[in-house]
N, C-alpha and C positions, 0 to 999 in steps of 0.2 A: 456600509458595505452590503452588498447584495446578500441574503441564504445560500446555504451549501445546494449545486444544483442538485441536478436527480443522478442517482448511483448509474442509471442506467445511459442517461446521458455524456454523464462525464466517463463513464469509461468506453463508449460509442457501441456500436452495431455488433451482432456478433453473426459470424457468417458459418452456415451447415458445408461440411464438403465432405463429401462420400457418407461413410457409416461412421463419422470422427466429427470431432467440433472442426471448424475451420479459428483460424487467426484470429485474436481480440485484438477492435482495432479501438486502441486508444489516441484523447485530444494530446498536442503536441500543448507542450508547457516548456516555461524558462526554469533551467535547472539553477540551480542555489551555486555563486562562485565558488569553485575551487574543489567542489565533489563530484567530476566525473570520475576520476580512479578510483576513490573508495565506492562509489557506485560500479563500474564493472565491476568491483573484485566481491562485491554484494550479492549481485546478479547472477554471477559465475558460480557462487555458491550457497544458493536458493537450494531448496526440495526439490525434487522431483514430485511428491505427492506432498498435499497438504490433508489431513484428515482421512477424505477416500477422494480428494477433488487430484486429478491428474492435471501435469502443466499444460499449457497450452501456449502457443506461439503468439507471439505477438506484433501488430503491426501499424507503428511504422516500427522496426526494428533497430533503430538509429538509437532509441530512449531507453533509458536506466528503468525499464519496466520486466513484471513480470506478471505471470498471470495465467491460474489452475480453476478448473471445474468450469458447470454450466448450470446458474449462468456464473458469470466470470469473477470471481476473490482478485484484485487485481491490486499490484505492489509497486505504489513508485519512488523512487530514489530522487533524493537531490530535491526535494522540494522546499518550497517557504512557508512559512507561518500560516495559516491559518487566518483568515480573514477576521472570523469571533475570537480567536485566542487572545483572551487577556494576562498577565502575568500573574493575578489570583484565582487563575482557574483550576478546576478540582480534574485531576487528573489518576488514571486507573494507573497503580501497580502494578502491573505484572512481570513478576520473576526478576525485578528490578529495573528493567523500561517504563518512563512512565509516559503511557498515551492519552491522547488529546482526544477523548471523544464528542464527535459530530454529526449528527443525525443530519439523513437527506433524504431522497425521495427514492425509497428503494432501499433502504440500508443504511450501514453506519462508516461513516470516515471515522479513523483512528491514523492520527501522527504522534508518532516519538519526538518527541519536542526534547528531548533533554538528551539529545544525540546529537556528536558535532556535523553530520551531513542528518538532517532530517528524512524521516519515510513516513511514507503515506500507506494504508491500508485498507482499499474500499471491500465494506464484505457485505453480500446481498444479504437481506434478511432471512433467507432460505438457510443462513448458514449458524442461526441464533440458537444456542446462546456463542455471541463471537470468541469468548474466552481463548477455546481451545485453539483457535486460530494461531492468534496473538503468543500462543506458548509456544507452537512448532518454530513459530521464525525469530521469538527473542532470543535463542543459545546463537543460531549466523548473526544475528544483528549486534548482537553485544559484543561477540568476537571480531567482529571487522569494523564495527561503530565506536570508537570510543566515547564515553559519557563527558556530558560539556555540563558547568550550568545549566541552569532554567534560563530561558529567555522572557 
C-alpha cells in the first residue's frame, strides 16, 4: 500500500473569498456501507468552533465532511480502515476513543477505529500538539458513535 498522501493534498485546495476563508474543497471518497445516517446526524452536530479554528464550508457538500480554521482541521465520516492499520497497532486514548495515528505530509491523520461508522481527523501541523483537538470532538463522537470492537 502506498503512504498516507500529503494533509494538504488530500484535503485539496483552499480558496480566499472576500475578508473570510472561501469553501475547503475536499477529494470525494467511498463512504463505509451503512453509515450515511450516523454520519448526518455527526455532522449536524459538530462545533461550530474547534479551539479558536471557526467552521468553514465545505465542498463538494454532498460528504459526511466537515472542516474549521486555516489551514483546514478537516473531519470525515464513514470512512475505512487505514491502509497501515494493523490489528496490533498502538493506538492513542483519548477520553475513551481510541485513535489511529498517521503521519503524512503536512500533518497528522487520526481515525477512530473502534467506532462502529469510523472518522477520520486530518489536523495540520500548525495545529500541534493535536490532543486538544481530538478532546473537543470525542464527547459528539462517542454520543452519536457507538463503540464497536477493534478491527
Amino acid at each position: 500500500m502506498p503512504g498516507r498522501p500529503s494533509l494538504i493534498v488530500s484535503i485539496g485546495a483552499f480558496l480566499l473569498a472576500g475578508c473570510g476563508f472561501g469553501a475547503v474543497s475536499v477529494d470525494k471518497y467511498e463512504l463505509e456501507a451503512g453509515s450515511s445516517q450516523t454520519c448526518a446526524t455527526l455532522i449536524d452536530r459538530l462545533p461550530d468552533v474547534l479551539g479558536d479554528a471557526v467552521r468553514r464550508d465545505v465542498e463538494p457538500d454532498s460528504l459526511p465532511v466537515a472542516a474549521w480554521g486555516q489551514p483546514a482541521i478537516v473531519l470525515r465520516c464513514g470512512v475505512h480502515l487505514p491502509g497501515s492499520y494493523r490489528p496490533d497497532a498502538q493506538l492513542l486514548d483519548i477520553n475513551g476513543i481510541g485513535w489511529f495515528a498517521e503521519e503524512g505530509d503536512g500533518g497528522t491523520f487520526f481515525t477512530a477505529t473502534d467506532r462502529e461508522t469510523m472518522v477520520e481527523v486530518a489536523i495540520p501541523d500548525d495545529y500541534a500538539p493535536e490532543g486538544f483537538i481530538l478532546e473537543e470532538l470525542n464527547p459528539v463522537i462517542a454520543d452519536v458513535i457507538p463503540e464497536r470492537p477493534l478491527r
